[in-house]
C-alpha positions as CSV (number, residue, x, y, z in Angstrom):
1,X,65.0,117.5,-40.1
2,X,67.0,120.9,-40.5
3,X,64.2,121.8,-43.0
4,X,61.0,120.9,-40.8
5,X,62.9,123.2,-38.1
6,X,62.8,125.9,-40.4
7,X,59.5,125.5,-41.7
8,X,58.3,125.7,-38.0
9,X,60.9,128.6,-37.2
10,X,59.6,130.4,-40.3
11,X,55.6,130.1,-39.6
12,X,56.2,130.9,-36.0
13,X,57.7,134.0,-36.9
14,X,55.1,135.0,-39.5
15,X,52.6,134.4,-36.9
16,X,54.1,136.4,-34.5
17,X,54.4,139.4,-36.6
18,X,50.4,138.9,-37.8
19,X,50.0,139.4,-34.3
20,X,52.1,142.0,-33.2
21,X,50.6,144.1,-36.7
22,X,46.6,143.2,-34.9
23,X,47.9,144.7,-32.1
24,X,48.6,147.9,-33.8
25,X,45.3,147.9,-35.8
26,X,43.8,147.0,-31.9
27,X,45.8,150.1,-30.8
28,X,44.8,152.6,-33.9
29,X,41.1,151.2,-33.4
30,X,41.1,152.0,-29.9
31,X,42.0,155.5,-30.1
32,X,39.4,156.0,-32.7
33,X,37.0,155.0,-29.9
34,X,36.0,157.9,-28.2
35,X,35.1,159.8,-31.2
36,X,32.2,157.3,-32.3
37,X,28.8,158.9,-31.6
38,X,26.1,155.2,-30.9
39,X,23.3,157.6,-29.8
40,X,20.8,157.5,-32.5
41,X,22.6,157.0,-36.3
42,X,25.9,155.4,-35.5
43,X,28.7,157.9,-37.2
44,X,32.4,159.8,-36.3
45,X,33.6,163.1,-35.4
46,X,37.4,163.2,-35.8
47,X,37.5,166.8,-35.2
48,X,39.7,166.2,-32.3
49,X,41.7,163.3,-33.3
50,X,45.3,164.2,-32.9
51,X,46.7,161.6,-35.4
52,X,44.4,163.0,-38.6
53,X,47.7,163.0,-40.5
54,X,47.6,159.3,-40.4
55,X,43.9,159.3,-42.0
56,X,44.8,161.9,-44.6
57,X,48.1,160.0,-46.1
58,X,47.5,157.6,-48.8
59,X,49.0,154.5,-50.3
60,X,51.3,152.4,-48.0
61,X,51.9,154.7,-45.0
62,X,48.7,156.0,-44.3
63,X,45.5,154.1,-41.8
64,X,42.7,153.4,-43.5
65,X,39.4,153.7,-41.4
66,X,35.7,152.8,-42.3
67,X,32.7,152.7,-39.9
68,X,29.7,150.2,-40.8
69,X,26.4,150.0,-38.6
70,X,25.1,146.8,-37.7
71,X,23.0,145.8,-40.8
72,X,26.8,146.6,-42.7
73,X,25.9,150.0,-44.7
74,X,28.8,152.5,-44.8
75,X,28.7,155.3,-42.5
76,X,32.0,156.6,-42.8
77,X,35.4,156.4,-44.5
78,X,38.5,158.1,-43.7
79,X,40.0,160.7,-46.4
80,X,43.1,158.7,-47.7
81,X,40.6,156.5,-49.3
82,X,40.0,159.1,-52.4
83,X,43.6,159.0,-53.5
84,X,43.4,155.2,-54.0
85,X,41.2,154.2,-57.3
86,X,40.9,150.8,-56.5
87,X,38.1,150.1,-53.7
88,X,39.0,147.6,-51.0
89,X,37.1,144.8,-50.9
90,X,36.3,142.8,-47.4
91,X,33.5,141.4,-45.9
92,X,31.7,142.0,-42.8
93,X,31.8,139.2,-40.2
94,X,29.0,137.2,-39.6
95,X,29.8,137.0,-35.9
96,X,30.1,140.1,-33.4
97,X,33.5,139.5,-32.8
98,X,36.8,141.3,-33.4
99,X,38.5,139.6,-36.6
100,X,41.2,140.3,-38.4
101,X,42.2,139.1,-42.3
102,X,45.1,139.9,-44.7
103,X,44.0,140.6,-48.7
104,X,45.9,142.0,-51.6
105,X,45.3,146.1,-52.2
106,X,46.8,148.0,-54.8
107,X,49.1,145.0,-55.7
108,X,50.6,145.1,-52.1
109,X,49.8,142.9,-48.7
110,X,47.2,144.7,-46.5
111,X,45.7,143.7,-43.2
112,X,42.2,144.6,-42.1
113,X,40.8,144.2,-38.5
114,X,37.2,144.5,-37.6
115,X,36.6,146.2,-34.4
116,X,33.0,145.6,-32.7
117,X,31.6,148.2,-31.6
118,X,29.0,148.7,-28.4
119,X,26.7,151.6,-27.5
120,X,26.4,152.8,-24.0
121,X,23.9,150.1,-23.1
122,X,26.9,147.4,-24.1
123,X,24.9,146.4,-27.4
124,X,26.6,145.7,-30.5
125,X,25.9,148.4,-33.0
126,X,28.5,148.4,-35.4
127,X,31.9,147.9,-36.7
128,X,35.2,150.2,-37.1
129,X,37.2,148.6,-39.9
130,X,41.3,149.7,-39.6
131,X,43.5,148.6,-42.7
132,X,46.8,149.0,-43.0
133,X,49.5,147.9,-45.7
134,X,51.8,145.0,-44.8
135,X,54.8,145.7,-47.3
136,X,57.1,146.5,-44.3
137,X,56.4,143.0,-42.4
138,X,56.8,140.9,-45.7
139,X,60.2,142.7,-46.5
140,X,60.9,141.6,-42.9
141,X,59.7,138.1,-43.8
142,X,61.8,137.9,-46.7
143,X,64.9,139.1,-45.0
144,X,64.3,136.0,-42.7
145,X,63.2,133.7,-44.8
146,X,66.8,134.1,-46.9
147,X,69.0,134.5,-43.4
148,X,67.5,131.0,-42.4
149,X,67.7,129.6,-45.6
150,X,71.0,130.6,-45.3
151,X,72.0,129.4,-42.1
152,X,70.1,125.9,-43.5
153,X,72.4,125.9,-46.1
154,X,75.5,126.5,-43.7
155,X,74.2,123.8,-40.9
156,X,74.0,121.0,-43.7
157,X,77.3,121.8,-45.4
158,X,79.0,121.9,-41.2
159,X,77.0,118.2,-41.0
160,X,78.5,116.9,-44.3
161,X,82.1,118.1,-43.2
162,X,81.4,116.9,-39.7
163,X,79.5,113.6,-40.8
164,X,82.3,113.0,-42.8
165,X,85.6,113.6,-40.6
166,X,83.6,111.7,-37.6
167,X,83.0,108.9,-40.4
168,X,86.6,108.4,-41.2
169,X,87.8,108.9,-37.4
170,X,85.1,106.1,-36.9
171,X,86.2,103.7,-39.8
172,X,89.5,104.0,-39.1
173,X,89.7,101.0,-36.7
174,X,88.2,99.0,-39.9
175,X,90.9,100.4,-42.1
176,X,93.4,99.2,-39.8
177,X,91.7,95.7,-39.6
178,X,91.2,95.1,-43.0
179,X,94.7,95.9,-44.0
180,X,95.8,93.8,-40.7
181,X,94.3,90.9,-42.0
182,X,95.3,91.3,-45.6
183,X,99.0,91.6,-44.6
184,X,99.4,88.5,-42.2
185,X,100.3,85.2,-43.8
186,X,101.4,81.9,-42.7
187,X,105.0,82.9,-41.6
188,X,103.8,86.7,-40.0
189,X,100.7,85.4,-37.9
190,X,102.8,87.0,-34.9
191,X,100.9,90.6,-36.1
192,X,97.8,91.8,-34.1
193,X,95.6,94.4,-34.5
194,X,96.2,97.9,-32.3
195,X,94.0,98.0,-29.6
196,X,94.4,101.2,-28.3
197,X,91.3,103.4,-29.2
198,X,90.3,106.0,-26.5
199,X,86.7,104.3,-26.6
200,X,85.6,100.7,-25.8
201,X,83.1,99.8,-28.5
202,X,81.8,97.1,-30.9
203,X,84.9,98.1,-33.6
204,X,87.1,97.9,-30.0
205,X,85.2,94.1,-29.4
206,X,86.2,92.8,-33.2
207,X,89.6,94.2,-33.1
208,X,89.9,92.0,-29.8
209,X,87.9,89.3,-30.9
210,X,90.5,89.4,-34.3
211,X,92.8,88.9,-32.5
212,X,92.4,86.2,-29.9
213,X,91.3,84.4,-33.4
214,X,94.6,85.2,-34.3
215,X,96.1,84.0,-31.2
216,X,94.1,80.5,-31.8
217,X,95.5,80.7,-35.2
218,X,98.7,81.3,-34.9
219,X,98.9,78.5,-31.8
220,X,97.3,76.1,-34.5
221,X,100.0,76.6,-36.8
222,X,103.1,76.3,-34.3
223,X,101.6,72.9,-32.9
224,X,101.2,71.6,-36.1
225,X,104.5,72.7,-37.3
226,X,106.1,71.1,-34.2
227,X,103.6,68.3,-35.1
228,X,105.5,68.0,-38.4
229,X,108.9,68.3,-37.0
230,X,108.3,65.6,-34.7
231,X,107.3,63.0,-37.0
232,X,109.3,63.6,-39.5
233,X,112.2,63.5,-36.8
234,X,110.3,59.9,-35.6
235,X,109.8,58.5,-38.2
236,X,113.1,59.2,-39.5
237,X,114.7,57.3,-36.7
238,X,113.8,53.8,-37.3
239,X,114.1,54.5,-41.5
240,X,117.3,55.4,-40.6
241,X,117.7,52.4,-38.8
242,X,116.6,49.8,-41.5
243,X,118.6,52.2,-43.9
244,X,122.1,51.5,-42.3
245,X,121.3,47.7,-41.7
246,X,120.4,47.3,-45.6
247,X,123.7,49.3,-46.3
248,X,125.5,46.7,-44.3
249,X,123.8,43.3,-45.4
250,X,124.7,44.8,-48.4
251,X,128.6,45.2,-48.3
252,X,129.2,42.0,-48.8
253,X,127.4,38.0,-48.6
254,X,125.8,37.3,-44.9
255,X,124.9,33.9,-43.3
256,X,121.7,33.1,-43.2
257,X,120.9,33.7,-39.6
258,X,122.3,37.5,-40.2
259,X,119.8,37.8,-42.7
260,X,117.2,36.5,-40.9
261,X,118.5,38.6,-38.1
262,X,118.0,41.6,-39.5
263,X,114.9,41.2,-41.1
264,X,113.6,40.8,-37.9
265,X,114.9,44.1,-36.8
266,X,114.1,46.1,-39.8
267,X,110.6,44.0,-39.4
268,X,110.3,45.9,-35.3
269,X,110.7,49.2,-36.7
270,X,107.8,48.5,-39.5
271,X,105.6,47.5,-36.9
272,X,107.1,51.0,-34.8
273,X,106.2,52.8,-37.7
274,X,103.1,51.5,-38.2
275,X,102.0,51.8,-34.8
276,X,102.7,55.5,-34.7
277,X,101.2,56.3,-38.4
278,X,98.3,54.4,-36.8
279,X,97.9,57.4,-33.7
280,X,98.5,59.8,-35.7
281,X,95.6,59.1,-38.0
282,X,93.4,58.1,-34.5
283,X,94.5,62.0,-33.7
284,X,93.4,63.3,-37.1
285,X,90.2,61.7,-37.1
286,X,89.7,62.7,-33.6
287,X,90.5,66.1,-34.5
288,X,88.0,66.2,-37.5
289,X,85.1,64.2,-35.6
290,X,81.0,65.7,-36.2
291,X,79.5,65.3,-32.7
292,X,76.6,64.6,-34.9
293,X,78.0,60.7,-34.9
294,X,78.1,60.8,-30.5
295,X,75.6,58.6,-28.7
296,X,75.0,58.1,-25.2
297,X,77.1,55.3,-24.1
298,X,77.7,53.5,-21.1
299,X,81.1,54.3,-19.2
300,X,80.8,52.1,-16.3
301,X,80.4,48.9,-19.1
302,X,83.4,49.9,-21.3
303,X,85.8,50.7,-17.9
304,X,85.1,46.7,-16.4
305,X,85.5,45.4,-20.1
306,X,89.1,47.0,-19.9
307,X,89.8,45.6,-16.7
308,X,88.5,42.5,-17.7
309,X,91.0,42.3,-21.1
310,X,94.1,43.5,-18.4
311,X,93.5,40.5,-15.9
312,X,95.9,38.0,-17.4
313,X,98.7,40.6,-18.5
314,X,98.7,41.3,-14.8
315,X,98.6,38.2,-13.9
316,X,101.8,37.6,-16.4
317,X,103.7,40.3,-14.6
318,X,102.3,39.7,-10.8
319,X,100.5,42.9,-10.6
320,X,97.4,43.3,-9.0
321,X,94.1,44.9,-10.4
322,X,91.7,46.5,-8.2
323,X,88.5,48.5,-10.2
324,X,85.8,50.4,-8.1
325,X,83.1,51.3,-11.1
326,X,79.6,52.8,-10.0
327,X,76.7,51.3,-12.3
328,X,74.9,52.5,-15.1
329,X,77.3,55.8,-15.4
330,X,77.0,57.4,-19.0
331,X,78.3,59.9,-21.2
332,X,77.6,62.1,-24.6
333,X,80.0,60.1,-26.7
334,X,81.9,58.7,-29.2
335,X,82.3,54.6,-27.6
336,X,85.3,53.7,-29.2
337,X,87.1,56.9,-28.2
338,X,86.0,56.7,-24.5
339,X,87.5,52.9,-24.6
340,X,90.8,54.3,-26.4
341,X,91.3,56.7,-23.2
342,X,90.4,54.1,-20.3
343,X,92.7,51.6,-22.5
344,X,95.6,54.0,-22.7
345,X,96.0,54.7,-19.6
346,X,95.7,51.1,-18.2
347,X,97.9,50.2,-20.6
348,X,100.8,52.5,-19.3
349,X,99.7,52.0,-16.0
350,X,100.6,48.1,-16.2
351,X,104.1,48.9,-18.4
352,X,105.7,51.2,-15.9
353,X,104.6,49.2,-12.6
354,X,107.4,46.9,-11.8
355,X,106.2,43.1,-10.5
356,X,104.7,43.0,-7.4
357,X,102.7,46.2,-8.2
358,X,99.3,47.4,-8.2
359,X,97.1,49.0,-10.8
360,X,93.3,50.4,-10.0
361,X,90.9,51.9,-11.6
362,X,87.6,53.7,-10.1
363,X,84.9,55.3,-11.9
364,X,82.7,57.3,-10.0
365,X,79.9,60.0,-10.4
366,X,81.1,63.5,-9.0
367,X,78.2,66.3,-9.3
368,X,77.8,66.3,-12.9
369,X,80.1,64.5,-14.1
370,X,81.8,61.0,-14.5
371,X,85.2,60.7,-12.8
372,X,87.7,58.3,-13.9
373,X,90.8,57.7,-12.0
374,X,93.7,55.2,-13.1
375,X,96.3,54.5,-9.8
376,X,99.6,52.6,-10.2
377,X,102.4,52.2,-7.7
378,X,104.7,52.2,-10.6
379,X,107.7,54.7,-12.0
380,X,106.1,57.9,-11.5
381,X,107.2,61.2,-12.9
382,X,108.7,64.4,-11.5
383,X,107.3,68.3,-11.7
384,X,109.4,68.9,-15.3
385,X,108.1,66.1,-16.9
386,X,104.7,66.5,-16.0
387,X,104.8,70.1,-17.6
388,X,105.1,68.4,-21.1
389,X,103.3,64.8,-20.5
390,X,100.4,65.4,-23.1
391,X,102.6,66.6,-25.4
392,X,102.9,64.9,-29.0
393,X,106.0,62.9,-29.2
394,X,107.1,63.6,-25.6
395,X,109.1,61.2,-23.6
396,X,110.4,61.1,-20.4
397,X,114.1,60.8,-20.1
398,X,114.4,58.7,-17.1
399,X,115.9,55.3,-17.8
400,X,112.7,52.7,-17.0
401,X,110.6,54.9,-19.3
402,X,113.3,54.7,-22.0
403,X,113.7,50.8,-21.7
404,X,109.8,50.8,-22.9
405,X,108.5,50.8,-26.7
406,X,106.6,53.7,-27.1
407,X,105.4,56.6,-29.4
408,X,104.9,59.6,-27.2
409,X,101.6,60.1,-28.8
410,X,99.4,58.0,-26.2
411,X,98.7,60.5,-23.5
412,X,98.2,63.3,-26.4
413,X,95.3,60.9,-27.8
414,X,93.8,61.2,-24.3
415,X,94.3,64.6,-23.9
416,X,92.5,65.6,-27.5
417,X,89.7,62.9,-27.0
418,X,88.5,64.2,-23.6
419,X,88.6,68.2,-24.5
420,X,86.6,66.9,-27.6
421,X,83.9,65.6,-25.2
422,X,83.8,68.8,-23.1
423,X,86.2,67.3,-20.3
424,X,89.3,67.3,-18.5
425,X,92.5,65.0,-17.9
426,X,94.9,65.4,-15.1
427,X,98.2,63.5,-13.6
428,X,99.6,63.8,-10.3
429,X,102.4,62.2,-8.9
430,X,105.0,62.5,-5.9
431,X,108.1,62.0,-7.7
432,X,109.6,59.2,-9.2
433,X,109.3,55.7,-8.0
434,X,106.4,57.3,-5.8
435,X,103.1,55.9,-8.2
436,X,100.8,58.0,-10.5
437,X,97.0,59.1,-11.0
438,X,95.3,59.8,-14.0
439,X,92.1,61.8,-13.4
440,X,89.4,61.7,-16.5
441,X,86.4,63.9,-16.1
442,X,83.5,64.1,-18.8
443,X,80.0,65.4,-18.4
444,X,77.5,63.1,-17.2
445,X,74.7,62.4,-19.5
446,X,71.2,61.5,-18.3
């Protein structure tokens, strides 16, 4: 680019001094005028020219003058042309207007400009040819063709230097994020990439997006260390358990029925463990699951099978069932996972509602989506414990929910199956003793 510029800066000039040297051949041709007899044979008489001297000096200071008639035969030529032994050679025009061409004379750059000229009647009858060497306008030319190359030179250096310090300034958020990401491991994913650059760009967007990855990542890695805290610490428990039982059958020779006895125990906390290894590989594969295996699948059919398979536990513990399910609702699905959720959570509805109680469930379209909504009038819960219900492993600590068998890892289920589908699960309650509702919302499918 810098040298197109100065190819254009370079020929503009040289035709702008081509120009301003015409003009002066104009000028000199112009004074010359006046002294041009048309009246019968064209020819000069510089008897009164006051710039003779000009005419008179030869080689590269002097004005070279020649006067041709019409047909192009030489009527006059000024004196400075006998001390110069090579003749100059230019041709007349072929049109009767002024022109002007540069040649080579005596080895140095010359410019020659035809002046028409017109007799009294304003008929052309002639030409007054005025050369003059160029030697002054080409040193002139030289001096600026070095200057700009010059200055060409000095631009493209300033560019490189420039180029390269706004490069580095530039790349410098990339430095930071590549040796960011090279120094975080496992135990250090607390670091984040600096954020603080005086411009919000795309190297601004990946340092941000970097680190909400980060964020996700490092979340990731806390819930599944938690996640293996907590069942080591679970299933610990019951091994524990069948340890210290073994340890004391073995002290010394038991009855029968103390055998049998604790068999039975050690046989409870199997069937514990097995139940819990059992959701935790139902959350694993729920957590690994390709959407690709979904089908559309009928919500309203799977909630009355569930209430359906309930009806005589309730009976057994004189609770009432009460379902409100719109037809013909469906959702983008996995069908055994949307059964697990419904199941869930009519199974805990039924074990923390005393006798007596009730138990609904209601599935219902809502805009765009398919609502479920399991109601008990059983234990409830209170604000701290719902703060940490879908939590793996969690608990509550109240008695009534203590006296039941359970794994903690129920509600979690629920809550990863749902979010895998694109929805949302809720619980609200008034306290304890006061009842509960679990709200399920998935997007309804056409």
């Amino acid at each position: 680019m810098l040298s197109l510029f100065g190819y254009f800066l370079y020929d503009s000039f040289h035709q702008s001094i081509h120009h301003n040297y015409d003009r002066h051949l104009r000028f000199e041709a112009e004074q010359l005028l006046p002294f041009i007899q048309t009246e019968d044979t064209l020819s000069i008489d510089l008897s009164g020219y006051s710039r003779n001297e000009a005419l008179e000096s030869g080689i590269e200071y002097g004005t070279y003058v020649r006067l041709y008639s019409e047909e192009g035969a030489l009527m006059y030529r000024s004196p400075n042309f006998s001390t110069i032994d090579e003749p100059l050679e230019t041709s007349i025009p072929k049109t009767k207007e002024e022109y002007s061409v540069s040649t080579e004379w005596q080895s140095m750059p010359a410019r020659t400009l035809f002046y028409p000229i017109q007799n009294n009647e304003g008929a052309f009858c002639g030409w007054l040819e005025v050369t003059g060497f160029e030697w002054t306008l080409h040193e002139e030319l030289s001096r600026f063709r070095k200057y700009l190359i010059f200055l060409i030179a000095l631009s493209v250096i300033f560019s490189m230097i420039g180029g390269y310090l706004l490069s580095r300034r530039a790349l410098s958020p990339v430095s930071s994020i590549i040796n960011t990401a090279k120094s975080i491991t496992a135990t250090d994913l607390d670091k984040r990439i600096p954020v603080n650059y005086p411009v919000k760009d795309e190297l601004t967007d990946l340092a941000e997006t970097f680190n909400i990855m980060l964020d996700r990542l490092q979340k990731g890695f806390e819930r599944e260390k938690r996640f293996t805290a907590d069942a080591a610490h679970e299933l610990m428990t019951p091994l524990s358990s069948m340890r210290s039982d073994a340890e004391i059958m073995l002290r010394k020779s038991r009855s029968k029925k103390e055998y049998e006895q604790t068999l039975y125990r050690m046989l409870g906390e199997v069937e514990r463990m097995s139940e819990m290894v059992d959701l935790l590989l139902q959350l694993s594969r729920v957590e690994s699951v390709h959407h690709s295996d979904d089908k559309v699948v009928n919500m309203s059919r799977i909630a009355e099978g569930i209430v359906n398979k309930f009806e005589d536990q309730a009976a057994d513990k004189n609770i009432s069932i009460a379902s409100n399910i719109d037809s013909n609702l469906h959702v983008q699905a996995h069908g055994a996972y949307i059964e697990e959720v419904i199941n869930n959570l009519m199974e805990n509805a039924l074990k923390y509602t005393p006798e007596g109680g009730e138990v609904s469930l209601e599935v219902k379209k809502s805009s765009q989506k398919v609502v479920a909504r399991v109601k008990d009038s059983g234990i409830g819960f209170n604000v701290e414990t719902k703060k940490h219900l879908f939590e793996r492993f969690y608990r509550a600590t109240e008695a009534k929910v203590q006296e039941q068998e359970g794994s903690g890892l129920g509600l979690s289920l629920c809550k990863a199956i749902v979010e895998l589908y694109g929805g949302k699960i809720r619980a609200y309650s008034d306290g304890l003793g006061e009842g509960s509702i679990f709200v399920v919302e998935l997007p309804l499918s056409d």
